[in-house]
N, CA and C atoms as a LAMMPS dump frame, in Angstrom:
ITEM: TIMESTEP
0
ITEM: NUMBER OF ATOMS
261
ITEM: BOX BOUNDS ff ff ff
-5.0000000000000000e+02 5.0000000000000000e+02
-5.0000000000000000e+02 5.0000000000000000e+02
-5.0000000000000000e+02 5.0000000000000000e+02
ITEM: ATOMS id mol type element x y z
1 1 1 N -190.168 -150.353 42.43
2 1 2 C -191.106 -149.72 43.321
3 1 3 C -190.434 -148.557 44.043
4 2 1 N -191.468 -147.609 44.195
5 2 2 C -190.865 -146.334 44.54
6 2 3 C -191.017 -146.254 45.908
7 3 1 N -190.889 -146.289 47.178
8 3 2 C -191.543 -145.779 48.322
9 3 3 C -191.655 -144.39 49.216
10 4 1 N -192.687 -144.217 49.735
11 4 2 C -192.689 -143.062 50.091
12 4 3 C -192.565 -142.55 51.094
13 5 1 N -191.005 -141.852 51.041
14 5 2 C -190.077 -141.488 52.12
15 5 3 C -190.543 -140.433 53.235
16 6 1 N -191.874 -139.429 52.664
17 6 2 C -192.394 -138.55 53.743
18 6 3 C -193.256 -139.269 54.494
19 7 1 N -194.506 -140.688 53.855
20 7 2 C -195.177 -141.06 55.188
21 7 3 C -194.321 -141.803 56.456
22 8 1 N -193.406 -142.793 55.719
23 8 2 C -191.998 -143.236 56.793
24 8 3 C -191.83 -142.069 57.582
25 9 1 N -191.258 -141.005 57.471
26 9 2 C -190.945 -139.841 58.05
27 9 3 C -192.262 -139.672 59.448
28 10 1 N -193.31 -139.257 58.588
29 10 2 C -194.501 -139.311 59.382
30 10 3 C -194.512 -140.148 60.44
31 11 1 N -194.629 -141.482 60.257
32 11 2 C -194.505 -142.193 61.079
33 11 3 C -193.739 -142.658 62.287
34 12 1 N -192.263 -142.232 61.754
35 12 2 C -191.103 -142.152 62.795
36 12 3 C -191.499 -140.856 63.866
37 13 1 N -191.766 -139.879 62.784
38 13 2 C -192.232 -138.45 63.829
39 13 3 C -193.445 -138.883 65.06
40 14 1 N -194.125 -139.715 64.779
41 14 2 C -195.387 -140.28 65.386
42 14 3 C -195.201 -141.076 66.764
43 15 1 N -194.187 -142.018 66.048
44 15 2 C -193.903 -142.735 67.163
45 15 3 C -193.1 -142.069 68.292
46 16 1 N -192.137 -141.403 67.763
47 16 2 C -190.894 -140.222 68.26
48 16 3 C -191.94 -139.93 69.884
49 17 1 N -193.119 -139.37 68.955
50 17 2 C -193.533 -138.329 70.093
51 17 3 C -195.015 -139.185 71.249
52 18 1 N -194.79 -140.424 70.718
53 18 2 C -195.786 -141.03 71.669
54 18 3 C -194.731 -141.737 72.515
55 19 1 N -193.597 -141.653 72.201
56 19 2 C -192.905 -142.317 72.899
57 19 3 C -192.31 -141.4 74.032
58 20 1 N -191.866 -140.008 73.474
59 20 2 C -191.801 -138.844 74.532
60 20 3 C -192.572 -138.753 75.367
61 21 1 N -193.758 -139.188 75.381
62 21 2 C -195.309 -138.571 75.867
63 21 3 C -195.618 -139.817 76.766
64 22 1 N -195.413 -140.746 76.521
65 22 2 C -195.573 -141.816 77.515
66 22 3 C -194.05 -141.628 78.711
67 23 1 N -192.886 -141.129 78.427
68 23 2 C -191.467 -141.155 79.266
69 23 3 C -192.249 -139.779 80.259
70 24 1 N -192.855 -139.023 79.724
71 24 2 C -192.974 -137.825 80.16
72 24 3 C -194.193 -137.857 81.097
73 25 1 N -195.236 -138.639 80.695
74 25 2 C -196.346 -139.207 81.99
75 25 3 C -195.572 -140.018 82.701
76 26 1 N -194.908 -140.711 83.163
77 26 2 C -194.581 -141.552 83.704
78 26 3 C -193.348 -140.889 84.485
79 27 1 N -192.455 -140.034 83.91
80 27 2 C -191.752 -139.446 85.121
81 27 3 C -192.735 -138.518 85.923
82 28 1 N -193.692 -137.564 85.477
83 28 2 C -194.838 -137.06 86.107
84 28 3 C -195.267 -137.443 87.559
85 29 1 N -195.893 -138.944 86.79
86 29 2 C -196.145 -139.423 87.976
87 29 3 C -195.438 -139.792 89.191
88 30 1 N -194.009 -140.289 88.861
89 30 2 C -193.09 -140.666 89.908
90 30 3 C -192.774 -139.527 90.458
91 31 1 N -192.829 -138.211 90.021
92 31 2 C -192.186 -137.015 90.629
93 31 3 C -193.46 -136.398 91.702
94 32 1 N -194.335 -136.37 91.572
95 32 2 C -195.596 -136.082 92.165
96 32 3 C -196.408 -137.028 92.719
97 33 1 N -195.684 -138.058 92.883
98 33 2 C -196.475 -139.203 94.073
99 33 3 C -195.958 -139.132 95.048
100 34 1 N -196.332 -138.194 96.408
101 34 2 C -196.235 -137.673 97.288
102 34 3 C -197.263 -138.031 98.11
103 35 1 N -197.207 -139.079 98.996
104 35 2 C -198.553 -139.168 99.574
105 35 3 C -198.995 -138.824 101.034
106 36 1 N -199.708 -138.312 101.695
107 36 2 C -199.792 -137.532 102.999
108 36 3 C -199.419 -138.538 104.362
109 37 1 N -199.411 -138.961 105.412
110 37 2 C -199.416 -140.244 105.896
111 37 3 C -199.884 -139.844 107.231
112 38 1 N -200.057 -138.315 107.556
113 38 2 C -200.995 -138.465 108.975
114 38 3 C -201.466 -137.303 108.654
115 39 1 N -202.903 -137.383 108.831
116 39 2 C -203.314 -135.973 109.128
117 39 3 C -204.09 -136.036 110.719
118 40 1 N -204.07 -134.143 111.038
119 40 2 C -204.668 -134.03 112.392
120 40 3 C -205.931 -132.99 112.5
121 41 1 N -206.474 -133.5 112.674
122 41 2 C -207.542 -132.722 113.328
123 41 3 C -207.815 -132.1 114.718
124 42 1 N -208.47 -130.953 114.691
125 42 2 C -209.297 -130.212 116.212
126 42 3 C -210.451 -130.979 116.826
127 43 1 N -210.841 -130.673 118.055
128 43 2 C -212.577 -131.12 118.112
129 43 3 C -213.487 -130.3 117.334
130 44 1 N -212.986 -129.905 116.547
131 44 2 C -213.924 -129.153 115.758
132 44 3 C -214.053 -129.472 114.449
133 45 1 N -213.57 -130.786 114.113
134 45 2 C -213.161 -131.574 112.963
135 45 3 C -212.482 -130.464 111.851
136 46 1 N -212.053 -129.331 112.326
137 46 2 C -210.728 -129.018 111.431
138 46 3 C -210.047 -129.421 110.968
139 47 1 N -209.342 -129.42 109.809
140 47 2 C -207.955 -129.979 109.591
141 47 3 C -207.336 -128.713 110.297
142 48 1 N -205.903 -129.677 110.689
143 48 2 C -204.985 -128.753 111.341
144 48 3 C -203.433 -128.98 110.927
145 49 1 N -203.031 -130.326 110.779
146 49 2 C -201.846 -130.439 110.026
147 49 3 C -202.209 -131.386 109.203
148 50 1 N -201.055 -131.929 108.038
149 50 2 C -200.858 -132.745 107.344
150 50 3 C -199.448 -132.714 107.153
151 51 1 N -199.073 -134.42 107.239
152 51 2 C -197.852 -134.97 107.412
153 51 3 C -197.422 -135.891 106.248
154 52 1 N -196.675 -135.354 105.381
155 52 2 C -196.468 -136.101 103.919
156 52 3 C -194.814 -136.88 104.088
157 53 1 N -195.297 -137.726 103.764
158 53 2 C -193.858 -138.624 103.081
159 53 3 C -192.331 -138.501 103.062
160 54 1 N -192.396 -137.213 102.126
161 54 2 C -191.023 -136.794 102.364
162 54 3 C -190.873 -135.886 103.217
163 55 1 N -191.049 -135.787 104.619
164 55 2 C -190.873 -135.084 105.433
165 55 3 C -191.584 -133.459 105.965
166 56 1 N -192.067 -133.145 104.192
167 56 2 C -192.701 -131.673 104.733
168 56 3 C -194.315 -132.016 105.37
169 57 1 N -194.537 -130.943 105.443
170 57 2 C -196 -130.659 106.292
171 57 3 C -196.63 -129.066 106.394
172 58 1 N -198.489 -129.573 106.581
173 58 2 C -198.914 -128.211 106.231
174 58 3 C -199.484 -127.923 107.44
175 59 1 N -199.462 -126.788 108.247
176 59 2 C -199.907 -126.693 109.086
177 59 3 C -201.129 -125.151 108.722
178 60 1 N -202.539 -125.706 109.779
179 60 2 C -203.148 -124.855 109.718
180 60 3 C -203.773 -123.845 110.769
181 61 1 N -204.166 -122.299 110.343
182 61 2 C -204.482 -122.032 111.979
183 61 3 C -205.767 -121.099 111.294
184 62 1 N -206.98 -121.471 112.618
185 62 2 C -208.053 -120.813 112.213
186 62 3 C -208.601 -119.855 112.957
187 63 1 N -209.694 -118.923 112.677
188 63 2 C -210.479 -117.763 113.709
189 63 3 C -211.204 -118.743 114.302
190 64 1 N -211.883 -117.714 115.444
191 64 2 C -212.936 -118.197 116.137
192 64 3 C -214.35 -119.054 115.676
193 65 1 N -214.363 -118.192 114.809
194 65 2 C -215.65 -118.728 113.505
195 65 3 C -215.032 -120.136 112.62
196 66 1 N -213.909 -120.241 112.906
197 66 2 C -213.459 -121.143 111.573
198 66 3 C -213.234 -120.727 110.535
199 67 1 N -212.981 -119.476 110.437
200 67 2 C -212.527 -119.014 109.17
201 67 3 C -211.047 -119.507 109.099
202 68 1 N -210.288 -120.106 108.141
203 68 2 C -208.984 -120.137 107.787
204 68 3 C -208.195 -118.816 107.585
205 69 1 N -207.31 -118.907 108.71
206 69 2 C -206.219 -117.623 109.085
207 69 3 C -205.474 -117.761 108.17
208 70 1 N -204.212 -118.897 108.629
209 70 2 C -202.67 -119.218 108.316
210 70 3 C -202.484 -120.31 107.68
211 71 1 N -202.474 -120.81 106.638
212 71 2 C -201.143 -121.984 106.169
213 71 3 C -200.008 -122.144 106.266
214 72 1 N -199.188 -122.688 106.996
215 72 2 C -197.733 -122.797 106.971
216 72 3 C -197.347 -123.739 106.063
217 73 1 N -195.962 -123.98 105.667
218 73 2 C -195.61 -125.272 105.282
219 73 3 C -194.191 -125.601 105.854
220 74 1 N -193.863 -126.524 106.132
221 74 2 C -192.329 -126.691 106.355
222 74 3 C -192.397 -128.111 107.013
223 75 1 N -190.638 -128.455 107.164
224 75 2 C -190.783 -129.963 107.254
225 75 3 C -191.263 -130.642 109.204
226 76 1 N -191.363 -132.142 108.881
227 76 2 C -192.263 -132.246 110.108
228 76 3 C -191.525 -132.256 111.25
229 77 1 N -190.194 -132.341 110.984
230 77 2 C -188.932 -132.367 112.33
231 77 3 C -189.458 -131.158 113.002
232 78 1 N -190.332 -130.299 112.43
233 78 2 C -190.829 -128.461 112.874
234 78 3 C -191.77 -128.971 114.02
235 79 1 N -191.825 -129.927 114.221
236 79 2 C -193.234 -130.34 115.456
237 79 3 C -192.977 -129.313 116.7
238 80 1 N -194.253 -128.505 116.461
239 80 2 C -194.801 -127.78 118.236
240 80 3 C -195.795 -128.479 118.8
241 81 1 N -195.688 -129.558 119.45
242 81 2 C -196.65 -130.074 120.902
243 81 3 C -197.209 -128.764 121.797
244 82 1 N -198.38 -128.888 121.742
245 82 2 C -199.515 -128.031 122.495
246 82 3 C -198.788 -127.954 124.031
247 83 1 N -198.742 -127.351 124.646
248 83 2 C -198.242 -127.082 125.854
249 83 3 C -199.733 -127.53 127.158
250 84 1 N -199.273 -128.366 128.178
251 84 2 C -200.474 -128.565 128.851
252 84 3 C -200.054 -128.026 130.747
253 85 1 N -200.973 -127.69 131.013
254 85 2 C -201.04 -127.135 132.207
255 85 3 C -201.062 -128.487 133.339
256 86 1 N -200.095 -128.173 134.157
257 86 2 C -200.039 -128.895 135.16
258 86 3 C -200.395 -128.582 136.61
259 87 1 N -201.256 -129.281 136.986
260 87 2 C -202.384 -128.955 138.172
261 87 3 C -200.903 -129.398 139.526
C-alpha cells in the first residue's frame, strides 16, 4: 500500500495553523482584558473620568453645551480633586 504523503502534509499544515490560531486568540484575550473599575460622572450625567485596572485613566472635559472638548489619558496616581471654597 502506497500512502499519500501530500494529504498527511495537508493535514499537519491544518492542524499547525488551528493550533496557532487558537495560541493567538487566547493571548489576545489575556493582553486586552483590561477592565475599567470606576467611572465618574457630572450632574449632568457626563462621563468625566474612567479608572482602569492597570492604573491608566481617561479623563474628560466638555463645553457649555456638552459638546466634548478634551480627552486626556494618563495614569490615575494623576488625580486633580476639584478645589472647594471655604466659607
Amino acid at each position: 500500500m502506497i500512502k499519500d504523503a501530500g494529504c498527511n502534509n495537508q493535514r499537519l499544515n491544518k492542524a499547525r495553523f488551528i493550533q496557532f490560531f487558537v495560541m493567538l486568540a487566547l493571548w489576545g484575550m489575556s493582553y486586552s482584558t483590561v477592565l475599567a473599575k470606576c467611572y465618574t460622572y457630572d450632574d449632568a450625567c457626563r462621563l468625566m473620568r474612567v479608572d482602569y485596572d492597570n492604573g491608566k485613566s481617561i479623563a474628560y472635559t466638555y463645553d457649555k453645551n456638552g459638546n466634548l472638548l478634551k480627552k486626556e489619558s494618563g495614569n490615575s496616581c494623576d488625580v486633580i480633586l476639584p478645589q472647594t471654597l471655604d466659607e
